[in-house]
C-alpha positions in Angstrom: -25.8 -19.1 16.1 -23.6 -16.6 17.7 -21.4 -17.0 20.5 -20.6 -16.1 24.1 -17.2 -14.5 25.3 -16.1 -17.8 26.1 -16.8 -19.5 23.0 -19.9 -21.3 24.1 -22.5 -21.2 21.5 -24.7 -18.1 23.0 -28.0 -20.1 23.2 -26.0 -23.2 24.9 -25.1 -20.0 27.4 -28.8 -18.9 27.2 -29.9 -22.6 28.2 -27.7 -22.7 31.2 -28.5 -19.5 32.5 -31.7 -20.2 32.3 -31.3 -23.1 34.3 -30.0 -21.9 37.2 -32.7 -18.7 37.0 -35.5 -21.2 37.4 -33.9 -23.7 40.0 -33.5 -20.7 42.1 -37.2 -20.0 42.6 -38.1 -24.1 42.2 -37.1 -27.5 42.2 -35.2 -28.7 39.7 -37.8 -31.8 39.6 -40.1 -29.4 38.4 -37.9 -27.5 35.4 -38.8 -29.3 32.1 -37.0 -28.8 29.0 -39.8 -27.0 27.5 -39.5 -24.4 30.0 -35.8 -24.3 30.1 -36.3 -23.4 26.1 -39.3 -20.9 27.0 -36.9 -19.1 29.7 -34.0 -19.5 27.6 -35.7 -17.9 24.7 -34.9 -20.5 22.1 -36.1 -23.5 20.2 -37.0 -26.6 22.4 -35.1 -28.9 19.8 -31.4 -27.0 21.2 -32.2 -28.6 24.8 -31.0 -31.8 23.3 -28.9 -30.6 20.6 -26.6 -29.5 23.9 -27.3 -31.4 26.3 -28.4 -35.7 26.4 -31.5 -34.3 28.5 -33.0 -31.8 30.5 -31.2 -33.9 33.4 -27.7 -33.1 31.5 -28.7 -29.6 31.5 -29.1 -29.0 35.1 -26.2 -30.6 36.2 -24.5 -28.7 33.6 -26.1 -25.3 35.0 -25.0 -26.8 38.9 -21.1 -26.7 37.7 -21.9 -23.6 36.1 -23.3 -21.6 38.7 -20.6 -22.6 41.3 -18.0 -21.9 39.0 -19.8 -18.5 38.4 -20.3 -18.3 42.6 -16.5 -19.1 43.3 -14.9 -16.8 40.3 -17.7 -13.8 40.7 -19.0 -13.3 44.1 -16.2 -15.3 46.1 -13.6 -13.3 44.0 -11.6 -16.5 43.1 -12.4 -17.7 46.7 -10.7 -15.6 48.3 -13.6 -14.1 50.3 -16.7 -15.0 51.5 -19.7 -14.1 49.7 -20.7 -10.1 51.1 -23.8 -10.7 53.3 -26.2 -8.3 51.4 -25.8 -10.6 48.4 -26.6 -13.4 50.1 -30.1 -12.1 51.1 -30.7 -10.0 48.1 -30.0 -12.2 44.9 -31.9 -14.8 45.3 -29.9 -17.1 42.2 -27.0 -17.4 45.0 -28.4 -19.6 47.6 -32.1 -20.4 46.5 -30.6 -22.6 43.5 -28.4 -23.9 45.7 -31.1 -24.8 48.2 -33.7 -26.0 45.8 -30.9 -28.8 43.8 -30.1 -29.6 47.5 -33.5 -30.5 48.8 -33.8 -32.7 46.1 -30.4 -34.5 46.6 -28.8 -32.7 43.6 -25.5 -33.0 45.4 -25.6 -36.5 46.9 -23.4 -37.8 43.9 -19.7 -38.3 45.4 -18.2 -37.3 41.8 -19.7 -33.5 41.6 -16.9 -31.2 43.3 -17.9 -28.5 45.9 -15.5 -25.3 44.8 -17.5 -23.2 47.1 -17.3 -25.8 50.5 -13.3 -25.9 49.1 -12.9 -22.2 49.1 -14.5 -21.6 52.3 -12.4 -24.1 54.1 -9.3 -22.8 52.5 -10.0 -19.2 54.0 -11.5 -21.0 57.4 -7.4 -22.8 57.5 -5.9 -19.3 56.4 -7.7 -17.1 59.1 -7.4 -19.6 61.9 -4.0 -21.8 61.3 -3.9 -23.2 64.7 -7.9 -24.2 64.6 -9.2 -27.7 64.7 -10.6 -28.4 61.1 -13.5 -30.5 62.7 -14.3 -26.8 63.7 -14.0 -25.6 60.6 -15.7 -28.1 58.6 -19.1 -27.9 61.0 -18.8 -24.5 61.4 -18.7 -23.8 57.5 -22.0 -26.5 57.4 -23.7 -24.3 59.7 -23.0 -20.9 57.5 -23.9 -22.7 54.2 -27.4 -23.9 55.9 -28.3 -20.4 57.2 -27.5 -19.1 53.8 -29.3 -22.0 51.7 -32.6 -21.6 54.2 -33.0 -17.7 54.0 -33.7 -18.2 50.1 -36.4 -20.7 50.8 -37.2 -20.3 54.3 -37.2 -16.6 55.8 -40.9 -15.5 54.8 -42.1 -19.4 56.1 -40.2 -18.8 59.3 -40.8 -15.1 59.9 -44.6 -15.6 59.9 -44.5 -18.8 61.8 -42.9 -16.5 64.3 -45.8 -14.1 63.9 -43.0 -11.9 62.3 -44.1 -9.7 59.4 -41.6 -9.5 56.8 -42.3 -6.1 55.8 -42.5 -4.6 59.0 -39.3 -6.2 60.9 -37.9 -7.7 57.9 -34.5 -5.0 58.5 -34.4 -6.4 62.2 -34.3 -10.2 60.9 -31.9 -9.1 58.8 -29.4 -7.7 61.1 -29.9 -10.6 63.4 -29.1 -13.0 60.4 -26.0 -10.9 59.8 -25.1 -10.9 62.8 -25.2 -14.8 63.8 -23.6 -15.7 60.5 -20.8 -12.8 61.3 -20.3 -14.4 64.8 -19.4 -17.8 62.6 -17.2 -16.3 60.4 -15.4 -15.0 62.9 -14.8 -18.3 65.0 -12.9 -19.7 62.1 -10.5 -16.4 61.4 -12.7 -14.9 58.7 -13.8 -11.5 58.4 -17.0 -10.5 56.2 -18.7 -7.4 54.5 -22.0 -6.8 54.4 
């Protein structure tokens, strides 16, 4: 069994990774541990050699991926995660959408290092601001970001939108109202 640059065993690595690629185009209520293995590329008998249960996996792969969110995307939360990444990789906020419309992070235990970060650069860029503000305002970011995953070709063609065709004028209108929120809380953004 080899192992990853952190020291994890490579398919404990593989299993997690897997994970949060498959909770980011479905519910985690639908990812069994046979297809974690399948995606994963290794023996079904490692899910629980790991992990107590497919369950212990995908919290596992939650902590993971906002680890991964906070130290890669968010450079150490430090900034907000560039706009164009939001819409474009889809393991960002689908997963995140997908473990939250199942009530993946209804348990008062599980920390939130990406809500943390985002609040710490919301009090840095607007000292004098009202952190009622900043708190509501960085819920309404997080739910535009976790519904374009999940949402945007629903919505566009409920609209009578075509995704295709005006998909670059949704776009900048999405960039744009999540820009405007940045800004009210002192917080600049790249595309």
């Amino acid at each position: 069994m080899g192992v990853d640059p952190d020291g994890e065993p490579s398919s404990r690595t593989a299993l997690l990774d897997a994970a949060i690629r498959l909770m980011s185009e479905r519910p985690p209520s639908t990812v069994t541990g046979r297809a974690l293995a399948e995606e994963a590329e290794v023996n079904y008998g490692l899910v629980h050699y790991y992990f107590e249960s497919s369950g212990d996996l995908l919290r596992a792969a939650r902590g993971r991926h906002g680890s991964r969110l906070l130290a890669d995307s968010m450079v150490g939360g430090t900034r907000p995660i560039p706009l164009n990444q939001v819409v474009s990789d889809r393991e960002i906020f689908g997963f995140a959408a997908h473990v939250a419309l199942e009530g993946g992070y209804d348990d008062e235990d599980v920390s939130h290092p990406v809500f943390d970060a985002m609040l710490g650069m919301a009090a840095e860029g607007d000292q004098d601001g009202d952190p009622v503000h900043h708190r509501a305002t960085v819920a309404a970011i997080v739910l535009l970001q976790l519904g374009w995953p999940v949402f945007v070709e629903h919505n566009t063609t409920g609209l009578g939108l075509d995704l295709e065709a005006d998909g670059e004028v949704i776009r900048e209108r999405f960039f744009t109202v999540l820009e405007l929120l940045y800004r009210s809380i002192g917080v600049e953004i790249e595309r």
